[in-house]
N, C-alpha and C positions, 0 to 999 in steps of 0.2 A: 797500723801494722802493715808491711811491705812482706814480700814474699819474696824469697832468693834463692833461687836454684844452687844447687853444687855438682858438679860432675867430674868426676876425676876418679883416681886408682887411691887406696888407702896411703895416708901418709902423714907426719905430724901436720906438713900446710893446712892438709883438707880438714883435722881436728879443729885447727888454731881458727881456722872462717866459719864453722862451723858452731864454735861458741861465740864468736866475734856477732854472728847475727843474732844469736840467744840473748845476751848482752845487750842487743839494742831493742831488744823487746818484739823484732821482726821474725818468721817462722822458715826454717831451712827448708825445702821444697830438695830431695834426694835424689836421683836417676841415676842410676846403674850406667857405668861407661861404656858397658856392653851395649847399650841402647842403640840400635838406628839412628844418624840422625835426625831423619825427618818425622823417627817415630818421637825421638826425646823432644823436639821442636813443639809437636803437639802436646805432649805432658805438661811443658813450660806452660805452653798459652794455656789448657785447662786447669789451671790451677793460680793463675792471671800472675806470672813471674815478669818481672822489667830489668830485672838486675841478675844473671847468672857468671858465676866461677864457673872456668874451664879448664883442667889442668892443660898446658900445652900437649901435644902430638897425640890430644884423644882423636880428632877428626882429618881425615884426610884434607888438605887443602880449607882446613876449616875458616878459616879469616873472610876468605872469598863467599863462602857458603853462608856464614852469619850476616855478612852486611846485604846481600843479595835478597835474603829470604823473610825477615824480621825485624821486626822493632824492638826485639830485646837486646837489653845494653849487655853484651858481655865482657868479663874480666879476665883475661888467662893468666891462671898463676902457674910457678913452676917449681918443681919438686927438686931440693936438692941433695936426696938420699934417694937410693932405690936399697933393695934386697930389706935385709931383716933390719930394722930401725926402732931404738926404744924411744918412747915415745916423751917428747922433750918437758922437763919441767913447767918451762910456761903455760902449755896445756893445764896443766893442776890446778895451776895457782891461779890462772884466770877461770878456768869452772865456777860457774855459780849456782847454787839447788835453788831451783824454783819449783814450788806445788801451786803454779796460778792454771787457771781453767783457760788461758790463754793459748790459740796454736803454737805449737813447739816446732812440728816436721809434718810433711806428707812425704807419707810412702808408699809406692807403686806397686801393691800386693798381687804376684802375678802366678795362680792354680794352675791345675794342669792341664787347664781349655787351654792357659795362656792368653784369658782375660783378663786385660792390666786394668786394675781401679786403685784412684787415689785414696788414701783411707789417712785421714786428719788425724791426727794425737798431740792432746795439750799436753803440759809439762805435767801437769796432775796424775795422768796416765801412767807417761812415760816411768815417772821417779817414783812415784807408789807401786810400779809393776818391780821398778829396781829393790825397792823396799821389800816387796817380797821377795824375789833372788835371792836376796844378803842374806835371807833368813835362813837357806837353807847352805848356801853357799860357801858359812862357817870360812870364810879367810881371816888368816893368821897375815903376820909381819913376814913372814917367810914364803908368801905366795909371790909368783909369776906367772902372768899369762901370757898366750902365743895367737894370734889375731889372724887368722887364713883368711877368711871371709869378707864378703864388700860391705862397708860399713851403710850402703843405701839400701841391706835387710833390715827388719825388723830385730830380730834375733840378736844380730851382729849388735847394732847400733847400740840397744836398749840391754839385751844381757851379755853383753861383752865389756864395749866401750864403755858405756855409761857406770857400768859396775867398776871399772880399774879407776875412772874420774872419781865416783864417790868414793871408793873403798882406798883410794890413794895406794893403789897396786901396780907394782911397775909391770909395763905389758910393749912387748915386742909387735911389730907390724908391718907386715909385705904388699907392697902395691899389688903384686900377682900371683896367681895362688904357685908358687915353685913346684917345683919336682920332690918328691915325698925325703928324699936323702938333707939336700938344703933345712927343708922343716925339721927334722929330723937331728940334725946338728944345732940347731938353733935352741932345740929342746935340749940336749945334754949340755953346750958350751953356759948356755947363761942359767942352765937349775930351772930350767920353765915347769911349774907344778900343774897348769890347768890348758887344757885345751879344747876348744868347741866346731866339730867338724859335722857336716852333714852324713848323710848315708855313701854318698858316692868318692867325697872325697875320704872316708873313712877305707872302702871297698880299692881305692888307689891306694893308701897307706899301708894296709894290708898286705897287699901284690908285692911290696917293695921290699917289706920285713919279713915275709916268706922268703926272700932270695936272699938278702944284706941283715945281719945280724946287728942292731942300734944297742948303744945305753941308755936306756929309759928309765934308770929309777928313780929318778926326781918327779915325775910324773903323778901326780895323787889322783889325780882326777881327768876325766874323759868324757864331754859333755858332746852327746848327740842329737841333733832334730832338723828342721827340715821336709823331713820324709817320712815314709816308715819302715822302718831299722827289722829287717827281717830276720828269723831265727839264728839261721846259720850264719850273718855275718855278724851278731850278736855272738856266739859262741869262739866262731874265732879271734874278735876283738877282746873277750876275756882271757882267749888263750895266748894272744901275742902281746896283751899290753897286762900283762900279768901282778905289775906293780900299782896298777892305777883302777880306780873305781869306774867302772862302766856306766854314766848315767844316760839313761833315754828321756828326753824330755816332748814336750807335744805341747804349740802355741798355734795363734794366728795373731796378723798383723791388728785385725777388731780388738784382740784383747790385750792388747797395751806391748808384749804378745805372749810371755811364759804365762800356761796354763796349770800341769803339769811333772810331775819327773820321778822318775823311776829308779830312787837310789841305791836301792839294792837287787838289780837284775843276777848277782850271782849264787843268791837264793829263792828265786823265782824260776820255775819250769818253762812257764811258757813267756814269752814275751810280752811284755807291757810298758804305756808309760807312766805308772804310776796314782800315785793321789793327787788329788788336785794343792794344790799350793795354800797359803793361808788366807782366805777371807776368797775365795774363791770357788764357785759352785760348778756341780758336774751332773747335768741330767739326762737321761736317754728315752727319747719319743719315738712312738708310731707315724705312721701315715695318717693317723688321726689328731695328731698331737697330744695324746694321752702319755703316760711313765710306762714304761716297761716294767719288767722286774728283771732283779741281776741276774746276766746270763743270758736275759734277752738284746737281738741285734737291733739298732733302730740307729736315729739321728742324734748327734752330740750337741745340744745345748751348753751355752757356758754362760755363768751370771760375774760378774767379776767389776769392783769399783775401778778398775785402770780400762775401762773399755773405750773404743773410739768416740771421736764427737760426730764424724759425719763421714760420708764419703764426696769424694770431689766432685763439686756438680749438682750436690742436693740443694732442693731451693732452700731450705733453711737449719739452721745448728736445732739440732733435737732438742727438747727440751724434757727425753723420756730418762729417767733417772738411772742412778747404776744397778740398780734391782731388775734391771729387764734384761732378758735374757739374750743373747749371741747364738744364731742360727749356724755353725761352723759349717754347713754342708758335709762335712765328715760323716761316714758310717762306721759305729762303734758298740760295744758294751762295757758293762761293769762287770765284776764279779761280786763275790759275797762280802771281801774287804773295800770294796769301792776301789779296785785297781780299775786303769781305765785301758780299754785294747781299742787303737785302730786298727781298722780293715778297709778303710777308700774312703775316696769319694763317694756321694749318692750318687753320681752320674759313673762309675765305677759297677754299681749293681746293673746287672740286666736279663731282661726276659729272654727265653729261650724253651718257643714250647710249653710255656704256662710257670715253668721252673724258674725261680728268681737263682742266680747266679753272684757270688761275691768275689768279683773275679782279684783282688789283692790277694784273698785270705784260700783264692785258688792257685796261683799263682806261686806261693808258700809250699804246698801239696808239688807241685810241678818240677820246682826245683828240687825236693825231697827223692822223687819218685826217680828222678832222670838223674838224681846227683850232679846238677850244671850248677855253673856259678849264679846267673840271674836268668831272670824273663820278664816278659812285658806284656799281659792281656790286653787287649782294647775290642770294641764291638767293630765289624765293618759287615757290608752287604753282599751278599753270595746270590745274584738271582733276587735281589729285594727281600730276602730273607736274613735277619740278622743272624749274623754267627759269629766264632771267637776265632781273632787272628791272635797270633805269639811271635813276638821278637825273643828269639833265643842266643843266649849268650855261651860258648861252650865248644866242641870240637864236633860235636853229635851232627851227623849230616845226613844221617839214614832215614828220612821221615817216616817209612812203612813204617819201622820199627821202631821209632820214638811212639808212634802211634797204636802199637800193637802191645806196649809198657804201657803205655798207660791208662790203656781199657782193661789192665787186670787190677785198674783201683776209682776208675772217675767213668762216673756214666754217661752216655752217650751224650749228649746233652752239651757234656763239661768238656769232652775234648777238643780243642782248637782246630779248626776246619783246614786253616793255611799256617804254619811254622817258615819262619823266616830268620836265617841263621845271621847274627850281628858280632861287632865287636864289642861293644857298649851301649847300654841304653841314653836312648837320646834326651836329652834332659833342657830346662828352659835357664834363661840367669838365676833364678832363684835354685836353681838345684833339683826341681822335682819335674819327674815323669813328663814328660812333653807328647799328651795324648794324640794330637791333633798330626805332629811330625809322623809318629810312628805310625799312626793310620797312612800317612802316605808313603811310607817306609814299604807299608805291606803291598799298597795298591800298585806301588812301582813295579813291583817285584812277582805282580800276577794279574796283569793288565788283564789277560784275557778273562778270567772270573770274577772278579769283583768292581764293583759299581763304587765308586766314589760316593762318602758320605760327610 
């Protein structure tokens, strides 16, 4: 088995190589075009790639850079559509389903340290995770999907693409994510019934249809993940996409990666993603590793037959069965129905004066209390003391008095020491919170107080 890179923008080419190496029994090795390239260079060699696809005019002067730097043989191929492009029949008909334990992809699962690991999925994974998708995903002859997203997600690749390959569903596709108007038209011109956006591109979609009045009622469905999908832009997603089911869903690249989904958030109060999927388990631990009971907060375990084989770089393929359980790092609970609610990262909770702090599920409270559009907790150092910085999104510039709102609801403890006024929370390729940026967001921004952590 040979390992072959692909790096390019969405496109029928990058589908058509991308089963072309399934098909010869070799494993497509993913990278986000977004990549650096001396960072993608290293992903290539960790994961021992000899042969990569490049779409043309991903790297600057790249020709020069590749023979200079490397011994991998690369290929440039070139795309001959851009914008919204349905994705050509050949792709169909050469798909082939395979359930072998064989590598299918690695993918570059990248949290919000913004520590990139390879994470292997055989074809066994992948299509029995598809397997369960379908199940809930109920397509008819009259569906259409619309493909925003970089096909070197987990999400994208496995519950998008992979679902229109098997479900033989015509589905539209953009090299780059457009301007909300473009998507937008794409959606009423061809009848697009399904579309799957993250949080932030959901919060741009949003901004656009508050000004510009669209036709959306072809639209059945509204698949979100990614992140986590906060109350209030939960509520206005219901209230602007009026005709379409709001689902919340919740994966990781480990578990093949839908976990998951929350099909009826508009009879649900507070926000959740749901039940977990079929033949898919949901547990929540202590600091001890003991269960919880529902309601209580701990760590999200996930037990699930589509889970990975390895991560890139382990000495050897696991030989621990699909009964064992997926550590998500996630901090979560259940309720009494077995809904599941994230609230962070572990590395999201922190001490403050003996008080354990959830700063997501504060951050919720934050935007409530102040009525802003978003915000961003992270810990940073005040004097070698931890405290809570906040990236604010919003017009709000008065700090006394942001400060002085909201010690009539959150205890001392809880109020963020420095507020630092942004346009947009800064976020990594994959879409989510980019913890590591925003701390130096804050520290730019108040050299004199705060210490570098």
């Amino acid at each position: 088995m040979d390992y072959i890179g692909i790096i390019g923008r969405n496109s029928t080419e990058y589908v058509n190589i991308l089963i072309s190496i399934w098909k010869k029994k070799d494993c497509a090795v993913l990278v986000d075009y977004n990549t650096p390239y001396s960072t993608a260079l290293q992903m290539l060699h960790e994961a021992n790639v000899k042969i990569c696809y490049i779409q043309s005019g991903i790297y600057t002067d790249m020709e020069t850079k590749m023979q200079c730097s490397t011994d991998i043989k690369f290929k440039i191929f070139y795309v001959h559509y851009t914008g919204f492009v349905l994705l050509s029949k050949k792709c169909y008909d050469d798909f082939e389903l395979s359930y072998s334990k064989n590598d299918a992809v690695i993918l570059f699962s990248s949290g919000t340290t913004g520590t990139k690991k390879g994470v292997i999925l055989s074809h066994y994974a992948i299509n029995t995770n598809v397997d369960m998708i379908m199940d809930y995903m109920m397509i008819d002859n009259m569906d259409r999907m619309c493909i925003v997203k970089q096909f070197s997600h987990s999400s994208t690749l496995v519950g998008e693409l992979l679902i229109c390959l098997r479900a033989k569903m015509p589905v539209y596709i953009t090299q780059d994510i457009l301007i909300p108007r473009y998507t937008f038209h794409c959606i009423y011109a061809n009848r697009v019934t399904r579309i799957c956006l993250n949080p932030s591109l959901l919060l741009l979609y949003l901004r656009d249809n508050s000004i510009n009045q669209y036709n959306l009622s072809s639209l059945k469905f509204l698949y979100i993940s990614g992140d986590i999908l906060n109350d209030q832009l939960l509520q206005d997603a219901i209230e602007k996409f009026s005709d379409a089911k709001i689902c919340n869903m919740y994966g990781l690249t480990e578990a093949g990666p839908r976990v998951c989904i929350n099909m009826n958030n508009k009879n649900i109060l507070s926000n959740s993603v749901g039940k977990a999927i079929r033949n898919v388990e949901i547990s929540i631990v202590n600091e001890s590793g003991d269960n919880v009971k529902d309601g209580e907060k701990g760590r999200v375990l996930v037990r699930t037959p589509s889970r990975f084989s390895k991560y890139l770089g382990a000495q050897e393929y696991s030989n621990i069965p699909d009964c064992t359980w997926i550590d998500t790092g996630d901090i979560g609970y259940l309720d009494v129905d077995k809904n599941l609610y994230i609230l962070g990262r572990s590395d999201s909770v922190i001490l403050i004066d003996s008080h354990k702090i959830y700063l997501t599920e504060l951050e919720k409270i934050i935007c409530q209390v102040l009525k802003i559009e978003d915000c961003f907790l992270v810990d940073i150092k005040i004097k070698n003391k931890v405290q809570i910085g906040c990236l604010i999104v919003g017009n709000i510039i008065d700090y006394d008095r942001i400060k002085k709102i909201l010690s009539e609801t959150l205890c001392p403890w809880e109020i963020p020491a420095v507020f630092v006024l942004v346009q947009t929370i800064p976020k990594n390729s994959n879409g989510k919170r980019d913890k590591k940026f925003a701390q130096k967001i804050i520290y730019q921004n108040h050299k004199s107080t705060l210490i570098d952590i």
